[in-house]
C-alpha positions as CSV (number, residue, x, y, z in Angstrom):
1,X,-19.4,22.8,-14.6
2,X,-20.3,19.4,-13.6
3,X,-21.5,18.7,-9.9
4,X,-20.9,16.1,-7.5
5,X,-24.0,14.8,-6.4
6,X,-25.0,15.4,-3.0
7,X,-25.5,12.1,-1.6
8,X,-22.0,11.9,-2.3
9,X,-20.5,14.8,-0.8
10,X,-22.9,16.4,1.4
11,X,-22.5,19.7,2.8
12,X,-22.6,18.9,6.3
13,X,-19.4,16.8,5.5
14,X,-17.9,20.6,4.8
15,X,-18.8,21.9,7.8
16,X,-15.4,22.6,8.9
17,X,-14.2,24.7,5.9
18,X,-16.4,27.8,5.6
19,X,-17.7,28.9,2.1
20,X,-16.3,25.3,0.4
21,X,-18.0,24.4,-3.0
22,X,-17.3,21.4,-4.4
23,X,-16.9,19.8,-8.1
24,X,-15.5,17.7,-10.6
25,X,-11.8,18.8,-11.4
26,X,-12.0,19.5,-15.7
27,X,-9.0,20.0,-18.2
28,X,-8.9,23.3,-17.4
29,X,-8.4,22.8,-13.8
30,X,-4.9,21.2,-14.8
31,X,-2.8,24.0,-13.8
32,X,-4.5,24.7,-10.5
33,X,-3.9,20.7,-9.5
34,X,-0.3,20.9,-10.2
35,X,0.3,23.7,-7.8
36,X,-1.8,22.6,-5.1
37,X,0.3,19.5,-5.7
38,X,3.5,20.9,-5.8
39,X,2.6,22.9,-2.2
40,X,1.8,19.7,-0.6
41,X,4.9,17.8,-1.5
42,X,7.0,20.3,-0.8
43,X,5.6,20.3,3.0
44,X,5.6,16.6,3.3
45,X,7.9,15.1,6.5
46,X,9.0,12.3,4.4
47,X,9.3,12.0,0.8
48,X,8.2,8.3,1.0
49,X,4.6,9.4,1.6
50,X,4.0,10.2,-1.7
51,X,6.6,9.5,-5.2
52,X,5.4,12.0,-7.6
53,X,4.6,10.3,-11.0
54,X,6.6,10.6,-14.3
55,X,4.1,12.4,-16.1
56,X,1.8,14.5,-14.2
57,X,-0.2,15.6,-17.3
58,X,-1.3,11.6,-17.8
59,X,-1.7,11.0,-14.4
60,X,-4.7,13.8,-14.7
61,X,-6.1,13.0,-17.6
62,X,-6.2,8.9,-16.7
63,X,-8.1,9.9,-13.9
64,X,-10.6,12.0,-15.9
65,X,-14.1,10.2,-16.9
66,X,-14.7,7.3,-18.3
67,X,-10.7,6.4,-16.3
68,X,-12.4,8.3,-13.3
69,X,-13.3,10.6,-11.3
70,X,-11.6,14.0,-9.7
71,X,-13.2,16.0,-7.2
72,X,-12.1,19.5,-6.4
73,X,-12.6,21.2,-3.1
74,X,-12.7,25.5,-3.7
75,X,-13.0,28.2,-1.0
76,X,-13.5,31.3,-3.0
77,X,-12.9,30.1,-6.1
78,X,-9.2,28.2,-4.8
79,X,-8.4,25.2,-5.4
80,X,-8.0,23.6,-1.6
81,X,-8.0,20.0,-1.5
82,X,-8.4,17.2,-4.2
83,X,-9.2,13.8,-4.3
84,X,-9.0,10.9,-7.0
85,X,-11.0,8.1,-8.2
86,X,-9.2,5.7,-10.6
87,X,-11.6,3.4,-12.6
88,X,-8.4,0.8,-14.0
89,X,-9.2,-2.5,-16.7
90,X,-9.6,-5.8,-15.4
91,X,-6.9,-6.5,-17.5
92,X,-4.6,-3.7,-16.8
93,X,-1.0,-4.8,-14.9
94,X,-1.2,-2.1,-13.0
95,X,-4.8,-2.8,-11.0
96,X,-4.5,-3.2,-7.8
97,X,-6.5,-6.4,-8.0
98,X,-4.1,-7.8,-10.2
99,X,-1.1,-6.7,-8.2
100,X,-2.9,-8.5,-4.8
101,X,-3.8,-11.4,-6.4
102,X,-7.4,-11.6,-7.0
103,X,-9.2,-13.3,-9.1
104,X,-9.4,-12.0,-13.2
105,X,-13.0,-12.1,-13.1
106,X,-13.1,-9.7,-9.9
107,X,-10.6,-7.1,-11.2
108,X,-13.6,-5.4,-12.6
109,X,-15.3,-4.5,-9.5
110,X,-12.1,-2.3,-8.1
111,X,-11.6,0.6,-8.3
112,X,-8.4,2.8,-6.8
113,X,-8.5,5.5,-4.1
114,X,-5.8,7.6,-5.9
115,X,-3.9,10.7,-4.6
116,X,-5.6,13.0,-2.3
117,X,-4.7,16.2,-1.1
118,X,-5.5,19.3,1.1
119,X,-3.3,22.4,1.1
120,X,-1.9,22.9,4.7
121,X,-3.7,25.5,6.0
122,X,-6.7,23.5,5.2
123,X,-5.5,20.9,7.5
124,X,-7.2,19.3,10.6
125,X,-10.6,20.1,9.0
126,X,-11.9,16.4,8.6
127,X,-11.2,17.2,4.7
128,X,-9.6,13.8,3.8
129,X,-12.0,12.1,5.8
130,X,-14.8,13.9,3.8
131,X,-13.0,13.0,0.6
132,X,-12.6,9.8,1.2
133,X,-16.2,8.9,2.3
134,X,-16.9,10.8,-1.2
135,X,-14.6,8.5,-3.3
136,X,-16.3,5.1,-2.0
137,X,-19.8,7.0,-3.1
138,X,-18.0,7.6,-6.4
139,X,-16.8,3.9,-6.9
140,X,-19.9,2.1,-5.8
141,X,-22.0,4.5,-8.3
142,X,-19.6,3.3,-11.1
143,X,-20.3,-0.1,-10.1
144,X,-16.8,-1.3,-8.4
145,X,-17.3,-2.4,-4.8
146,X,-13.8,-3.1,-4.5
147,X,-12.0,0.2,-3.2
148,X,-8.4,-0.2,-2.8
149,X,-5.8,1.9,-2.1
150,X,-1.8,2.2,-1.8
151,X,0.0,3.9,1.2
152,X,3.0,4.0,2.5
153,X,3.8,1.7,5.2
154,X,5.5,5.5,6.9
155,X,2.6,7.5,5.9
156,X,0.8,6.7,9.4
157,X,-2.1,9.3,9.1
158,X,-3.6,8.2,5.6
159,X,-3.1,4.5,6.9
160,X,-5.3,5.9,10.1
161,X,-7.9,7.4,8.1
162,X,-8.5,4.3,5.8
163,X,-8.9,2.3,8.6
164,X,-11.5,4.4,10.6
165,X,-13.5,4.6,7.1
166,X,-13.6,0.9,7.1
167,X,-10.3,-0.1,4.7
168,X,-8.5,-3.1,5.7
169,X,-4.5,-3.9,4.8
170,X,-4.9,-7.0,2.9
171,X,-1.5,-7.2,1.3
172,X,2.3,-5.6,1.7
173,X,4.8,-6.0,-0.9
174,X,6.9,-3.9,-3.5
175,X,5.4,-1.9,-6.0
176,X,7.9,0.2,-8.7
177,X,10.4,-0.4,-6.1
178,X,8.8,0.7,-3.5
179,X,7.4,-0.5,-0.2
180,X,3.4,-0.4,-0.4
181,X,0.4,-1.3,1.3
182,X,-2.8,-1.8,-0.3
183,X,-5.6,-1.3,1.8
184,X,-9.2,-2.3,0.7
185,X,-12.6,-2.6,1.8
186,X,-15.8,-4.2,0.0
187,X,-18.6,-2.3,-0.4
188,X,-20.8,-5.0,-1.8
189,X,-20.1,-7.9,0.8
190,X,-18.0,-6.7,3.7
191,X,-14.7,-8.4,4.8
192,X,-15.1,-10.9,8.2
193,X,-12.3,-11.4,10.1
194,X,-11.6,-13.9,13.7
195,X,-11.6,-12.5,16.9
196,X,-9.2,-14.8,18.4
197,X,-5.3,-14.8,17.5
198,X,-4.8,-11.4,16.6
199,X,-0.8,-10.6,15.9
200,X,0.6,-6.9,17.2
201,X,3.4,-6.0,14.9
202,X,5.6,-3.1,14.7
203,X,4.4,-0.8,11.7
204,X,7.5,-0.4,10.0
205,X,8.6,-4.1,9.9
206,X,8.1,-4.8,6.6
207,X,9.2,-8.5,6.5
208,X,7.0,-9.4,9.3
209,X,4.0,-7.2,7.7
210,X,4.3,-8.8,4.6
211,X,4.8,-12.2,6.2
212,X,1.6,-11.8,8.0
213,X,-0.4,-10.8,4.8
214,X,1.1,-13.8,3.2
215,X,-0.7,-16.1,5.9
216,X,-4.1,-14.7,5.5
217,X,-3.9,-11.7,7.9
218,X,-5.1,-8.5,7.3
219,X,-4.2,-5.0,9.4
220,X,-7.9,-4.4,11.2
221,X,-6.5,-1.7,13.7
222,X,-3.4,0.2,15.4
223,X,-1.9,1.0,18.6
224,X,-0.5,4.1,19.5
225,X,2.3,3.9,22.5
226,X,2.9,7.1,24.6
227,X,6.5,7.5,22.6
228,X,4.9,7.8,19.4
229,X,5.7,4.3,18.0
230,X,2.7,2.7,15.7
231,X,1.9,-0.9,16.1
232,X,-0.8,-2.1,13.7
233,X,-3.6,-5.2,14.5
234,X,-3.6,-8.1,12.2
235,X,-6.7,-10.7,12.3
236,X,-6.8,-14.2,10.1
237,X,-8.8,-13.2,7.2
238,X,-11.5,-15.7,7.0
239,X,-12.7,-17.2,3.9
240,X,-13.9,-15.3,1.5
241,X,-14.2,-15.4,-2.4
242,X,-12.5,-12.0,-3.0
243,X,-9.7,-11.8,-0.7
244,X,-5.7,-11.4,-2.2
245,X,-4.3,-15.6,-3.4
């Protein structure tokens, strides 16, 4: 069965889940994904998190080399926790480079941080955190600097861990009807942003979150207040040749 590298995933990154191995998901593996999957939605506290897609079976096998990458977490033999790589064409409608705007000739250097996963009872184990660090490995291997990825503006927690592994919000719009983030960071050349004139805005506004991405802002941070209620940190964006139009 193939192997993930271990510069890419290394074990001490496990630490938390006693006895994990870890490979790349194959065909076979199909079955096992589903369930896993269909656990996890089925716990989720808000169906916006995550809109299951139309066909599962290509959804898989899109993200299966050369489309990408799937990594599979086991704990004797079980599948616990997966994570996806999407490699997508430059010319492809549905890059996320397209969607935001940049540049054709850039569209080849992303690559998309696709679903991730971890059965509940593997929760609170620094798994996504793990899997996520392993995904940018992934990308910059295959040559695609640009890591981007789509959350929901309600899914606080995967927004949290995105921006403590370095992804910025550059851009907040519709996608399939639905009201996305897409968060990147670039591996190659690193993202600068000013110090001064930061805007504080309520995470759920979506009018002023999009507004603010519209004038060159990007979401560098969040602010937690005692009641719960998420405010996210926008900085100008300064120039740079592979930021969203």
């Amino acid at each position: 069965m193939p192997q993930l590298p271990p510069i890419l995933l290394p074990e001490a990154g496990l630490g938390n889940v006693p006895h994990a191995r870890t490979r790349l998901l194959e065909a076979q593996d199909f079955d096992a994904w589903v369930a896993l999957r269909e656990t996890v939605l089925a716990t989720l506290p808000d169906p916006d998190f995550y809109v299951r897609e139309d066909d599962e079976k290509d959804f898989f096998q899109a993200h299966m080399y050369p489309g990408g990458e799937l990594i599979g977490v086991f704990v004797d033999g079980a599948l616990v926790a997966y994570a996806m790589v999407e490699l997508p064409g430059e010319h492809e409608a549905h890059n996320l480079g397209h969607v935001i705007g940049l540049d054709p000739a850039q569209q080849g250097m992303v690559a998309h941080l696709s679903s991730c996963m971890v059965l509940p009872q593997w929760r609170g184990r620094q798994l996504q955190r793990t899997l996520l660090s392993a995904r940018l490995g992934l990308a910059q291997a295959h040559g695609r600097p640009l890591c981007m990825a789509m959350v929901s503006l309600r899914n606080h927690r995967s927004r949290h861990n995105m921006l403590r592994q370095g992804l910025r919000v550059v851009w907040t719009g519709t996608i399939d009807g639905l009201q996305r983030h897409v968060a990147m960071i670039d591996l190659e050349q690193g993202m600068d942003f000013a110090t001064e004139g930061e805007l504080l805005l309520p995470s759920l506004d979506y009018e002023a979150l999009r507004a603010a991405a519209l004038a060159g802002y990007a979401c560098v941070g969040e602010v937690r207040a005692p009641d719960g209620a998420v405010s996210l940190r926008y900085a100008r964006h300064l120039a740079h040749n592979r930021r969203p139009r």
